[in-house]
C-alpha positions as CSV (number, residue, x, y, z in Angstrom):
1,X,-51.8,-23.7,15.2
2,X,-55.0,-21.3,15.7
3,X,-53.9,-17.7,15.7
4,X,-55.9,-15.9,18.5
5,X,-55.6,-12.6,20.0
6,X,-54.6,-12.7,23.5
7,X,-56.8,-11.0,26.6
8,X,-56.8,-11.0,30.3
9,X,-60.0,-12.6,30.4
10,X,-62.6,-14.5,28.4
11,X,-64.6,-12.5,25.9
12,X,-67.6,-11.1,26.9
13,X,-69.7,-9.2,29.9
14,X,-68.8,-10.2,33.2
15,X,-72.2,-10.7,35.2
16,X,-72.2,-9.7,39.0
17,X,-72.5,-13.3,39.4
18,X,-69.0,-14.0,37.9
19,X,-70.1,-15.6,34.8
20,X,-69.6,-15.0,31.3
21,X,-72.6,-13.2,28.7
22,X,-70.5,-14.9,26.0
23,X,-69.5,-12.9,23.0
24,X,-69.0,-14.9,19.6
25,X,-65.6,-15.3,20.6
26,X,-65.1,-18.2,23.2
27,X,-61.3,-19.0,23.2
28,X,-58.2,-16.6,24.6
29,X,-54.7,-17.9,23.8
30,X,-52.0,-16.8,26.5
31,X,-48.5,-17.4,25.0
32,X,-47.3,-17.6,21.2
33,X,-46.7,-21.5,21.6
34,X,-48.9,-24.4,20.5
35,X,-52.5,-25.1,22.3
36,X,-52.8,-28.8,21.9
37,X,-55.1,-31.5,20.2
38,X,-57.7,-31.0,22.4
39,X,-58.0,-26.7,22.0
40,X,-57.5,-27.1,18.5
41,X,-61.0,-29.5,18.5
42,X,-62.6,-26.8,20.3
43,X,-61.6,-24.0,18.3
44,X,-62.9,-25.8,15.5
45,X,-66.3,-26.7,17.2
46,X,-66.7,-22.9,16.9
47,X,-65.8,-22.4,13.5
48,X,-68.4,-25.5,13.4
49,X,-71.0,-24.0,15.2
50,X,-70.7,-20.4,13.7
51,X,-71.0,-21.8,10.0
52,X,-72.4,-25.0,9.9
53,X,-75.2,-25.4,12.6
54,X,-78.7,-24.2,12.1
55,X,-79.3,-22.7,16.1
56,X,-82.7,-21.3,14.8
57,X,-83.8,-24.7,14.6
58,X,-83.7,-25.1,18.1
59,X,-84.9,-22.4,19.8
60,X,-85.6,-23.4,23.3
61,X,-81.7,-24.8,23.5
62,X,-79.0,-22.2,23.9
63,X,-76.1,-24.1,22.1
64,X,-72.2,-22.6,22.8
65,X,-69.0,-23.5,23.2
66,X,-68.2,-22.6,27.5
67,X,-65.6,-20.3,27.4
68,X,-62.0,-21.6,27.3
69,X,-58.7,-20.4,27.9
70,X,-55.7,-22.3,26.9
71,X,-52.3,-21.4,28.2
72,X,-49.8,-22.4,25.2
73,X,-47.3,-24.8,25.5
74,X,-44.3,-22.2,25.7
75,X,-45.2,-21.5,29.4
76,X,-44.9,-25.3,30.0
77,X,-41.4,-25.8,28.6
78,X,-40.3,-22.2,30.5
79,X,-42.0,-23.9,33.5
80,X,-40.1,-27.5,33.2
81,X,-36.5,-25.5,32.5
82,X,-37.1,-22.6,35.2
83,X,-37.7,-25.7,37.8
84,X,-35.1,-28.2,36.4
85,X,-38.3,-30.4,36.6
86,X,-37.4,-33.0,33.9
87,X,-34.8,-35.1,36.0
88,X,-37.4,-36.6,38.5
89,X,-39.9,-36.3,35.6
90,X,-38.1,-39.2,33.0
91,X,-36.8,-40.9,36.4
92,X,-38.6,-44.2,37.7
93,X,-39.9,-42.2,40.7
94,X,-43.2,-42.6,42.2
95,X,-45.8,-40.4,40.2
96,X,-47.3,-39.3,44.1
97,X,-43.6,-38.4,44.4
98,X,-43.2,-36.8,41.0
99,X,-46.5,-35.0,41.7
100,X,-45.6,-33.2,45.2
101,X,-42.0,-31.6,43.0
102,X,-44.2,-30.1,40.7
103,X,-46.5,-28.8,43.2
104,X,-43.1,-27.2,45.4
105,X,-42.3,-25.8,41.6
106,X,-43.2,-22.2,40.6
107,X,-45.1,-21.3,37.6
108,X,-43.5,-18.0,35.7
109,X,-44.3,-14.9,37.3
110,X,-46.0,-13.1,33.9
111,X,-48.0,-16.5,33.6
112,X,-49.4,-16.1,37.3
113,X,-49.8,-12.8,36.7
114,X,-52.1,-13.5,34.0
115,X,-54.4,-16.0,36.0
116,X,-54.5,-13.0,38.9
117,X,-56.9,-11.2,36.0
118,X,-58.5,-13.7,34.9
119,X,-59.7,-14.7,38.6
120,X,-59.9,-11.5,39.5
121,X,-62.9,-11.4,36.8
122,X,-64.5,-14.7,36.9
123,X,-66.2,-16.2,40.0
124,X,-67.6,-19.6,38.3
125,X,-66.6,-23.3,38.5
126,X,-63.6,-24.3,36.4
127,X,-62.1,-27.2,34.7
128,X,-58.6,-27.6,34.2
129,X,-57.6,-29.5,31.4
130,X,-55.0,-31.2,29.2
131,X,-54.3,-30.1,26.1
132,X,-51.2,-31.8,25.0
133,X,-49.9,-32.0,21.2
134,X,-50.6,-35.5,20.9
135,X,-54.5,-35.5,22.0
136,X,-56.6,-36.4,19.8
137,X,-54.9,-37.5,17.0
138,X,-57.5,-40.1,14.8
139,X,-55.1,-43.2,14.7
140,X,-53.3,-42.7,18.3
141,X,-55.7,-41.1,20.2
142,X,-54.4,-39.7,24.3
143,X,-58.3,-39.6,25.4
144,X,-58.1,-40.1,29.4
145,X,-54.3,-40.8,29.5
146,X,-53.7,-36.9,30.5
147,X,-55.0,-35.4,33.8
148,X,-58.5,-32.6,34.4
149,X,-59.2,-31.2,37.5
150,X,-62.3,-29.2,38.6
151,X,-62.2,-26.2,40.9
152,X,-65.2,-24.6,42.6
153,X,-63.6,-20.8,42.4
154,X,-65.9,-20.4,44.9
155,X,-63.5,-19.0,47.8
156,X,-63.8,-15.7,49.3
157,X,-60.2,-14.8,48.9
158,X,-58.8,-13.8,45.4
159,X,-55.5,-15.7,46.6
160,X,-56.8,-18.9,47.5
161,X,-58.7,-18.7,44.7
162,X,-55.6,-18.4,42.7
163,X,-54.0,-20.9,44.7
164,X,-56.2,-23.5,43.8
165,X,-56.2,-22.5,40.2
166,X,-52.3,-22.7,40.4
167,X,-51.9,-26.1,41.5
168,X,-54.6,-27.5,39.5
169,X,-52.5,-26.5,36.6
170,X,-49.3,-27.8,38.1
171,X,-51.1,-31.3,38.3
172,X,-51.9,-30.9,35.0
173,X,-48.5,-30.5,33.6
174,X,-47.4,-33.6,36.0
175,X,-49.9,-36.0,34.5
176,X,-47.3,-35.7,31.5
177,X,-45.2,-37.7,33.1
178,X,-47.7,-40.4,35.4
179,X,-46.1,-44.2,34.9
180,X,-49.5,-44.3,32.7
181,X,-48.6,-41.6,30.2
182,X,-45.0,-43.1,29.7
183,X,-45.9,-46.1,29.0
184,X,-48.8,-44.9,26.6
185,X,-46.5,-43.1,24.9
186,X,-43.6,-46.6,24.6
187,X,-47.2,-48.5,23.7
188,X,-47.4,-46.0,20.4
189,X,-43.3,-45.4,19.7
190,X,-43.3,-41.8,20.9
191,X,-40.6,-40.4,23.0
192,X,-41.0,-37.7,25.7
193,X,-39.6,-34.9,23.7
194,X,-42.5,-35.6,20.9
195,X,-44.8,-33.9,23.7
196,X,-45.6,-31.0,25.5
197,X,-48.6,-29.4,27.1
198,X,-51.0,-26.8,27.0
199,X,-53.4,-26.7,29.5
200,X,-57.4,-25.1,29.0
201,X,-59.0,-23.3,31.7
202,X,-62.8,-23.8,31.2
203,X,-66.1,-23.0,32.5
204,X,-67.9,-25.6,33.5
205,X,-71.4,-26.2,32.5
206,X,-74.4,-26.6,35.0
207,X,-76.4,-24.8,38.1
208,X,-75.4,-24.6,42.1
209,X,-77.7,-26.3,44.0
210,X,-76.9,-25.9,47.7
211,X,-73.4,-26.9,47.9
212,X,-73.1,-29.2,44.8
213,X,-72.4,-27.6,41.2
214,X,-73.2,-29.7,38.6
215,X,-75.4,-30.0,34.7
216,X,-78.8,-31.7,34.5
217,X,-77.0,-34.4,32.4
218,X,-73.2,-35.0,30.8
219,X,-73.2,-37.2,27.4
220,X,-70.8,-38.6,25.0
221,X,-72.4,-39.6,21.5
222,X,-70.9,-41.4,18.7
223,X,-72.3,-41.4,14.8
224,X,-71.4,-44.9,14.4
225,X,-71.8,-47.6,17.4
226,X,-69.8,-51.2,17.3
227,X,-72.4,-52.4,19.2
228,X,-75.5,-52.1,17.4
229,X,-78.4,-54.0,18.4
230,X,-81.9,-55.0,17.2
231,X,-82.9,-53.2,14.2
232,X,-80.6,-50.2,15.4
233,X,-77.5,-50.3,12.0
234,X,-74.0,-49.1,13.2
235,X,-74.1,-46.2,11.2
236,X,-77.1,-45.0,13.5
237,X,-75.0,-44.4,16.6
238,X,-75.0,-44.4,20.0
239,X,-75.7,-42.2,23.0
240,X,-74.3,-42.5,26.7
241,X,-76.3,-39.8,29.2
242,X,-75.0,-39.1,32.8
243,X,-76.4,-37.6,35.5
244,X,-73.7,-34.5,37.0
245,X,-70.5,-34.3,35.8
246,X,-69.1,-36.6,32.7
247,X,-66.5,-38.2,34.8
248,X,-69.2,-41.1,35.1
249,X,-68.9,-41.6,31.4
250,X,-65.7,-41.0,30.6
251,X,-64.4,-43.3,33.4
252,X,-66.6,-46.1,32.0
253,X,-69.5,-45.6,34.8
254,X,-73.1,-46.8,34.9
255,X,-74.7,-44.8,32.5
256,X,-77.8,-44.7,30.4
257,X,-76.9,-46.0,26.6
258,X,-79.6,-46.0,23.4
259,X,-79.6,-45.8,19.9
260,X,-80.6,-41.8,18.8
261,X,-82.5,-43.4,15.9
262,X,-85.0,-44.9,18.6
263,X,-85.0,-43.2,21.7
264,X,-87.9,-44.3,23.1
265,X,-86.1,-48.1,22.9
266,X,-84.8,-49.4,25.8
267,X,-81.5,-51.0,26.5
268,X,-81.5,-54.9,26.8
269,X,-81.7,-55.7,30.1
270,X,-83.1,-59.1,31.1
271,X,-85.5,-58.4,34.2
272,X,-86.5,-55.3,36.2
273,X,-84.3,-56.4,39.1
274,X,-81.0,-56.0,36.5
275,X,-82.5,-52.4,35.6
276,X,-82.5,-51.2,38.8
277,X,-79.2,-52.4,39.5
278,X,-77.0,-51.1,36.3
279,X,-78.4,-48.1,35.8
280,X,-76.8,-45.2,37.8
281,X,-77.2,-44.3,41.5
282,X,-74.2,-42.2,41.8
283,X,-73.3,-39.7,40.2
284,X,-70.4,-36.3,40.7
285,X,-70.5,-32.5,41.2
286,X,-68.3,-30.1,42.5
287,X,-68.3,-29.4,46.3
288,X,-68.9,-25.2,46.4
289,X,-69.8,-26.2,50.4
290,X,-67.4,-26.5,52.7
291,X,-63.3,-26.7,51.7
292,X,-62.2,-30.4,51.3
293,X,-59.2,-32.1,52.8
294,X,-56.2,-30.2,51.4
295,X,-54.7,-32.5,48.7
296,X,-53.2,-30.4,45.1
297,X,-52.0,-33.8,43.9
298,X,-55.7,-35.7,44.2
299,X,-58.3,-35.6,41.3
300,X,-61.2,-35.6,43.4
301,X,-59.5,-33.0,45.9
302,X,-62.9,-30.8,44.9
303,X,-65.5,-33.1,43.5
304,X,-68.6,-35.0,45.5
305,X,-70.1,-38.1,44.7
306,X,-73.6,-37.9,46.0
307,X,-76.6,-40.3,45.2
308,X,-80.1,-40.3,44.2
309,X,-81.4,-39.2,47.1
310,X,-79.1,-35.4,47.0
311,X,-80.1,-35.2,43.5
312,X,-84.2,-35.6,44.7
313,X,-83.6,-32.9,47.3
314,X,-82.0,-31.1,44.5
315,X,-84.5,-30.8,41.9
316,X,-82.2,-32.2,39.4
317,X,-84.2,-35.8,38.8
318,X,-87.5,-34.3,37.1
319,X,-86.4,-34.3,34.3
320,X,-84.5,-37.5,33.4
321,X,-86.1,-40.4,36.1
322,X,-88.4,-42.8,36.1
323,X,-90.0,-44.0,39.1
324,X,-90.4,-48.4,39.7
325,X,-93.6,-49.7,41.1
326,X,-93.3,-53.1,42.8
327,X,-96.7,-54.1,42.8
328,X,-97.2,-53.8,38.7
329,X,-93.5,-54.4,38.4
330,X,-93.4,-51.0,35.8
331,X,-91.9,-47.8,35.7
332,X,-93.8,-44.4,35.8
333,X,-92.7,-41.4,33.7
334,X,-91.0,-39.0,36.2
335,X,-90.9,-38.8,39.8
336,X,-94.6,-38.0,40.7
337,X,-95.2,-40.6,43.3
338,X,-93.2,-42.2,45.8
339,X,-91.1,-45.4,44.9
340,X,-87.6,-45.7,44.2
341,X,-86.1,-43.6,41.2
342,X,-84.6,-45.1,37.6
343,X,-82.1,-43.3,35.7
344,X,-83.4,-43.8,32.4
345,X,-83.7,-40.1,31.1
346,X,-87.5,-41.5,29.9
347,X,-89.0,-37.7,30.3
348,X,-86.2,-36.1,28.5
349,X,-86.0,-38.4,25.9
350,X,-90.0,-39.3,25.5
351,X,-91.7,-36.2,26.0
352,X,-89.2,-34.6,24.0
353,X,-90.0,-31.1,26.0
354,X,-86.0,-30.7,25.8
355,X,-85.3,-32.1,21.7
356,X,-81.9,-33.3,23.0
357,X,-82.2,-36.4,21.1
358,X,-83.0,-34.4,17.9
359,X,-79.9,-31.6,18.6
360,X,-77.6,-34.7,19.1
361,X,-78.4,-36.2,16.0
362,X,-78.0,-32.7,14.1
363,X,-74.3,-32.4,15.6
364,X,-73.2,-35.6,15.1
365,X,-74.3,-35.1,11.4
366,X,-73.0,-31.4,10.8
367,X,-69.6,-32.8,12.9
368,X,-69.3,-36.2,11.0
369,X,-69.8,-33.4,7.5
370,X,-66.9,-31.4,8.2
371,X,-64.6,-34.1,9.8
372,X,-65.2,-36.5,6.4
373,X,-65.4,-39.0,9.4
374,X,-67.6,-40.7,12.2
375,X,-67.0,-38.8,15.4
376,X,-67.6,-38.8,18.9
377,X,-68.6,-35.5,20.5
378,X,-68.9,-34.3,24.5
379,X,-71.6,-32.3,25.9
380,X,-73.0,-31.2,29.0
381,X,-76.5,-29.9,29.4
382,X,-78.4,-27.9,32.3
383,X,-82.0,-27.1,31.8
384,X,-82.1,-23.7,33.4
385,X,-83.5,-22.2,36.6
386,X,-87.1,-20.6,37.3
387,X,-90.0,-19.9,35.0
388,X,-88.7,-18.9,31.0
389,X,-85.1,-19.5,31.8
390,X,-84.0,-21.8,28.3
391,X,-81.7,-24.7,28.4
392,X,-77.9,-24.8,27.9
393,X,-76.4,-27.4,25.7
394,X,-72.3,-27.3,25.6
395,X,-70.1,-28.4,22.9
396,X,-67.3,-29.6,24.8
397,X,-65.2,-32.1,22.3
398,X,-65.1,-33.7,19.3
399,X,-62.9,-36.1,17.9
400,X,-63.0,-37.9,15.1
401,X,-63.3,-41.8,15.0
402,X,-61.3,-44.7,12.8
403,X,-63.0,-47.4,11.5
404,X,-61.4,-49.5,9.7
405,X,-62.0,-50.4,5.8
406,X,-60.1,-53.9,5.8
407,X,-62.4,-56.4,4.3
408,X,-63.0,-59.6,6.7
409,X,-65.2,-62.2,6.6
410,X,-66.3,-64.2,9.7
411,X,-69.2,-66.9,8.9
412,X,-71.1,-68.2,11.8
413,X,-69.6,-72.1,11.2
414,X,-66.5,-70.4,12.3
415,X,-67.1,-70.0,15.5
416,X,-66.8,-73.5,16.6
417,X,-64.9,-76.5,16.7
418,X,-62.1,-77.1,18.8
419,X,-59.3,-75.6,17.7
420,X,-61.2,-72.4,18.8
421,X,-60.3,-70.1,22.0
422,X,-62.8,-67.7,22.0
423,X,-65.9,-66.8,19.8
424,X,-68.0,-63.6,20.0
425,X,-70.8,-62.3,18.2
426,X,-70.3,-58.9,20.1
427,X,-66.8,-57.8,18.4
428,X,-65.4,-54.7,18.5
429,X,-62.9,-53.5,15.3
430,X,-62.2,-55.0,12.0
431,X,-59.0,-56.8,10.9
432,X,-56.3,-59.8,11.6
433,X,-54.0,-60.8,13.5
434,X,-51.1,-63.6,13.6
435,X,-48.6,-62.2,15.7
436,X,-49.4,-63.1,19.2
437,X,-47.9,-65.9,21.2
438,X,-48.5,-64.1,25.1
439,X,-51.5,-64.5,26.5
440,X,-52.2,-62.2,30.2
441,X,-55.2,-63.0,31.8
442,X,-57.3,-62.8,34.8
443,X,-57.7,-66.6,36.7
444,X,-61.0,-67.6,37.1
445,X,-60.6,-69.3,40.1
446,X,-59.0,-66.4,41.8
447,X,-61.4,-63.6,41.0
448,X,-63.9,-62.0,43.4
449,X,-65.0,-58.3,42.2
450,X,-64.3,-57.1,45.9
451,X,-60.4,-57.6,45.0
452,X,-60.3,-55.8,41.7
453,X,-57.8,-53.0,43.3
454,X,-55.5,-56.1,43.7
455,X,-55.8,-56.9,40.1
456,X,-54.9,-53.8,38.7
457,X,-51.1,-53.8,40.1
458,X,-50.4,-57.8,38.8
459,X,-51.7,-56.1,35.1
460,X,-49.7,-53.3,35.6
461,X,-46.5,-55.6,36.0
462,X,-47.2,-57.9,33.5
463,X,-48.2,-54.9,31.2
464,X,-44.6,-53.2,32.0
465,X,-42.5,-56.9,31.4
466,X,-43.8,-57.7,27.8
467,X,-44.0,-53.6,26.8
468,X,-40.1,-53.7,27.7
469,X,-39.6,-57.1,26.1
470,X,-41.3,-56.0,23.1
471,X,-44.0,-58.8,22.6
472,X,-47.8,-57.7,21.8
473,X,-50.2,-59.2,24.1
474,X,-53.7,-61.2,24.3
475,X,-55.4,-59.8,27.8
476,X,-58.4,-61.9,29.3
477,X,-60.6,-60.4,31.9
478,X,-63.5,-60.9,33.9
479,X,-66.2,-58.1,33.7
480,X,-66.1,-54.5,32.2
481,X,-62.3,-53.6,31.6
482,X,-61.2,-49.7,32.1
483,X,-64.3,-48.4,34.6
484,X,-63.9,-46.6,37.3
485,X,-66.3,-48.8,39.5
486,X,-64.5,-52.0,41.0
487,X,-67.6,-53.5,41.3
488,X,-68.1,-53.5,37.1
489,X,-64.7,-55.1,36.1
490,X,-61.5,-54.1,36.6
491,X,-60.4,-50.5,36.9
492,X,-57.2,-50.1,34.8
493,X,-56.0,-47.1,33.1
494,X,-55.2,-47.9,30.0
495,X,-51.3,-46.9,30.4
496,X,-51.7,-50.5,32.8
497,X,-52.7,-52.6,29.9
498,X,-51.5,-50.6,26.7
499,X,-49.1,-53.4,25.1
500,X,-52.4,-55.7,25.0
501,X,-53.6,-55.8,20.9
502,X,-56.3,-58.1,21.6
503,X,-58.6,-57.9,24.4
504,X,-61.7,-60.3,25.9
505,X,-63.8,-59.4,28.4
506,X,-65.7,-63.0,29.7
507,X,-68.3,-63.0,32.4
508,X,-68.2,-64.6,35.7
509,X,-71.1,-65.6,38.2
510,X,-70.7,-62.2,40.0
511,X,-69.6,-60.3,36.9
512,X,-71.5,-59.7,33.6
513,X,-71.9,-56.1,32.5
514,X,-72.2,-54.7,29.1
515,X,-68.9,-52.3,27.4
516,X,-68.8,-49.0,28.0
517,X,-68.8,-47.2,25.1
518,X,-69.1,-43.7,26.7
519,X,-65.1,-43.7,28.1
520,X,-62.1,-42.8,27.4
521,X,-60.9,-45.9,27.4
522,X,-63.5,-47.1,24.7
523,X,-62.3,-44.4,22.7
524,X,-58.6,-45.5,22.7
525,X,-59.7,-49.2,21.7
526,X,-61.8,-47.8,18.9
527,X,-58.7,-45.6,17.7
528,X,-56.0,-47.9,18.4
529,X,-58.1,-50.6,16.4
530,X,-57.6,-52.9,19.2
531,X,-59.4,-56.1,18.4
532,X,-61.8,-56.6,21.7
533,X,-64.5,-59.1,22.5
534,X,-66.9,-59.1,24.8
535,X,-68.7,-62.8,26.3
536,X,-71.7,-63.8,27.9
537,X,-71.2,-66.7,30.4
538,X,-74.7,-67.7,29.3
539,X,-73.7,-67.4,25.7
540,X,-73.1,-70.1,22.9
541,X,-70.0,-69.5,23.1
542,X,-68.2,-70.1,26.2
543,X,-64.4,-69.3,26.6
544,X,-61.9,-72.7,26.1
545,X,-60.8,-72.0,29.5
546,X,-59.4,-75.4,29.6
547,X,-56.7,-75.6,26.9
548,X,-55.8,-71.9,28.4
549,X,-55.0,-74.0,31.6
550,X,-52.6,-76.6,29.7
551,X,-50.6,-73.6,28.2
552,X,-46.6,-73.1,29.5
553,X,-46.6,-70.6,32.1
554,X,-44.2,-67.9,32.0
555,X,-45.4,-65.4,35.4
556,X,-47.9,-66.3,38.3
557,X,-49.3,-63.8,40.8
558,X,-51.8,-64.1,43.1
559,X,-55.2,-63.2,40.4
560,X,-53.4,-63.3,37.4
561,X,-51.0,-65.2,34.6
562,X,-49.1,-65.3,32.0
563,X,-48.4,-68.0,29.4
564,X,-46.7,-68.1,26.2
565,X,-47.2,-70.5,22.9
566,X,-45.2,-71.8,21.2
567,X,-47.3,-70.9,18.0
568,X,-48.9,-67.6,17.3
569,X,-52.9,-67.2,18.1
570,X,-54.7,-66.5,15.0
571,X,-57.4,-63.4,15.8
572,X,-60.1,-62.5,13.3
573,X,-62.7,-59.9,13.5
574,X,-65.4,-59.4,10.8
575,X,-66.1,-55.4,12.1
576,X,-69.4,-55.5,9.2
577,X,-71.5,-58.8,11.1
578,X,-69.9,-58.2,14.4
579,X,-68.6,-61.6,14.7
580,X,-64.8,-62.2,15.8
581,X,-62.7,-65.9,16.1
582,X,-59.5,-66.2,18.6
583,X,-57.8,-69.6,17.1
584,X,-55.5,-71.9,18.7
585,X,-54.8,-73.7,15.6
586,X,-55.8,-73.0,12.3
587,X,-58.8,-74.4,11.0
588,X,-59.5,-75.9,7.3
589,X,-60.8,-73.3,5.0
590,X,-64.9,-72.6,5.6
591,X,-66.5,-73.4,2.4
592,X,-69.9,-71.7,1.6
């Protein structure tokens, strides 16, 4: 546990604006109990940042750590016993249920007397995070499972500023307990008593414009990429950038993804008319106009999505959009001339006015140093307001990443004959398996994206059946699995599909998207070594749909089925070439 002096208040001088002149201290404990996987990662991003990273080298980039408080894990279990919460909390209630008791609960009086000074002092936008004891642990990671909540702390009254505050910690400490985090939590052999939560209090990165707070751009970047293409080697990474707030990344959103060995290179996409309809249009800021719908148990109870077009009248696109020209079928640097906008961050990332291609890469390298491991990091950057304001770039996670050491060996004759299911040249993981005889998956026939919602509940079931019976799972889906946009795949949390070990994504007519590698959810897969593939329905490779069709079936809902075998599936993933083999059979030996 990291030691820290407790205070009222974040270190540093309050401005009369509310925010923080940070200090070289970012992080106040309150309580002598534990902070959490995910405070811990910050607190060591400081001792990172402080000892390891040259800021002189970047002098036109303020680089920090946003001030965090993390209340310590001895309020939450004082909290659970004052309210005798943890009856309806282990029961097989409803989690909107479970939610509205821990709202009608009462925190401790010395806790709330606490946040009183510490709202008392600051006046800027807050997240509310998780911080539980099992977050962000390398080989069974929480990332996503847990809940965050933003508040604008915006309100003219100290007690409805409080008030929000309040509850936004109380949903915190519920999202302990969602139907998702238990069944995480059965997928990986833990028990409830194994876990407990700390919750951080943190600014939040960015500038108010008008009535929407948000930062010029959110990213997630990894040192190594599962997905490297072209010349681009896994060891080079990969970058996902956002416009607004992460939760467009992290919930597996449209979002702009290239190699930060070559910047300038532009994702695959196979005509301008599939540009301009992947990359992002929407993106998520916190409402500071007027006070939502009243709802403490809803995520989004504070958060706006807007779209291009708020962003434009904004000021926020200079800097990261292109602009497309129908006549010359192109796209202009920056937003100069009329024609509609591209998120493809080509000013930031080819003028290089900003280097935050070059900081990312120095992170990633100093991070991946001290780790002794690849990592994934977090960051949010504004670029300032009005003539010789400087750029902002926060350090908001890192975590490190497993990849797996296992020697396998997939040759290209493998890939066909018929005894194989499914063959992918886009793999993620490295391993085998020859345990699984369930397959769950996603009828062809059946699917239309517009009924995704739909999907989500029959995988959920399915999911909770073969968890309880104790039988690992094959899962087959159509389009991007875990985002947040029905209209990409299918918007599971990962809790709804965590007894899966193997996973295919296949295409469809109306669905064929590229992974997201900036989520949550990616980051689970990666950790969990779940063996995933990913198909292209004009690939040479198609999915044996047919021989799935002949199998025994064991469940049928409406969009999705189960079927069982009577002899295990034999999975193999070479993570070096990329190349993975689903068998029905086993094949005779490939000779060289």
């Amino acid at each position: 546990m990291v030691n820290r002096e407790s205070s009222s208040y974040p270190h540093g001088d309050v401005g009369s604006d509310g925010s923080i002149a940070h200090s070289t201290r970012s992080f106040t404990q309150v309580g002598k109990g534990e902070i959490g996987g995910k405070a811990q990662g910050l607190a060591r991003l400081e001792d990172i940042l402080t000892s390891r990273f040259d800021k002189d080298a970047f002098p036109a980039v303020k680089v920090d750590i946003p001030w965090f408080w993390v209340i310590a894990t001895d309020w939450f279990d004082l909290f659970m016993a004052k309210n005798c919460l943890y009856d309806v909390a282990l029961s097989d209630t409803r989690d909107r249920h479970m939610a509205n008791a821990f709202q009608r609960a009462e925190l401790p009086a010395e806790l709330v007397n606490e946040l009183k000074k510490l709202i008392s002092e600051v006046h800027v936008p807050l997240a509310v995070r998780s911080s539980s004891l099992l977050e962000d642990a390398l080989h069974e990671p929480f990332a996503g499972v847990y809940a965050t909540k933003m508040v604008p702390n915006n309100q003219f009254s100290a007690e409805a500023r409080l008030r929000a505050l309040v509850e936004a910690i109380k949903f915190v400490y519920a999202s302990t307990f969602t139907r998702d985090a238990k069944s995480y939590r059965q997928a990986m052999g833990r028990s409830h008593k194994e876990e407990k939560m700390a919750v951080i209090i943190q600014e939040l990165v960015g500038l108010r414009r008008g009535d929407r707070f948000y930062p010029n751009v959110s990213g997630v970047a990894r040192s190594f990429n599962f997905y490297s293409v072209g010349y681009a080697r896994p060891e080079d990474g990969v970058v996902s950038l956002a416009l607004g707030l992460g939760k467009t990344i992290v919930d597996g959103g449209r979002t702009w993804t290239y190699c930060p060995a070559y910047p300038k290179v532009k994702p695959p996409f196979g005509s301008m008319k599939e540009l301009l309809t992947q990359t992002q249009t929407q993106y998520w800021s916190v409402n500071m106009g007027k006070p939502p719908t009243y709802d403490p148990i809803q995520e989004r109870e504070y958060l706006f999505e807007g779209d291009l077009g708020h962003a434009e009248k904004d000021g926020a696109l200079k800097e990261v959009a292109s602009t497309y020209d129908p006549q010359t079928e192109r796209l202009t640097l920056g937003t100069g001339r009329p024609g509609a906008r591209v998120l493809d961050f080509a000013p930031l990332l080819e003028l290089n006015e900003i280097p935050l291609n070059d900081l990312v890469r120095s992170l990633l390298t100093v991070c991946e140093d001290e780790l002794g491991n690849p990592v994934e990091i977090e960051f949010a950057v504004d670029f300032g307001q009005g003539a010789g304001s400087s750029a902002r770039f926060g350090f908001l996670q890192v975590r490190p990443m497993f990849i797996s050491d296992d020697r396998v060996e997939v040759k290209e004759q493998e890939l066909r004959g018929d005894h194989v299911f499914v063959a992918s040249e886009q793999v993620l993981g490295n391993g085998q398996l020859d345990c699984i005889k369930d397959i769950v998956y996603v009828k062809p026939d059946a699917f239309s994206a517009k009924d995704s919602w739909l999907i989500v509940a029959e995988l959920d079931e399915m999911n909770q059946q073969l968890l309880k019976a104790g039988r690992p799972y094959l899962l087959v889906v159509l389009g991007r699995l875990g985002t947040s946009d029905p209209w990409l795949g299918i918007p599971v949390k990962w809790g709804q599909v965590s007894g899966a070990k193997v996973v295919v994504e296949a295409s469809s007519s109306d669905m064929s998207v590229d992974m997201s590698q900036g989520s949550h959810f990616f980051h689970n897969v990666t950790c969990l070594r779940i063996l995933y593939f990913s198909t292209d329905k004009t690939g040479q490779y198609p999915v044996n749909w047919d021989w799935l069709e002949r199998q025994r079936k064991i469940r049928e809902a409406q969009y999705v089925r189960h079927v069982a075998l009577d002899e295990p599936l034999h999975v193999k993933v070479d993570g070096k070439s990329g190349r993975g083999v689903i068998c029905c059979e086993r094949a005779d030996p490939v000779s060289d």
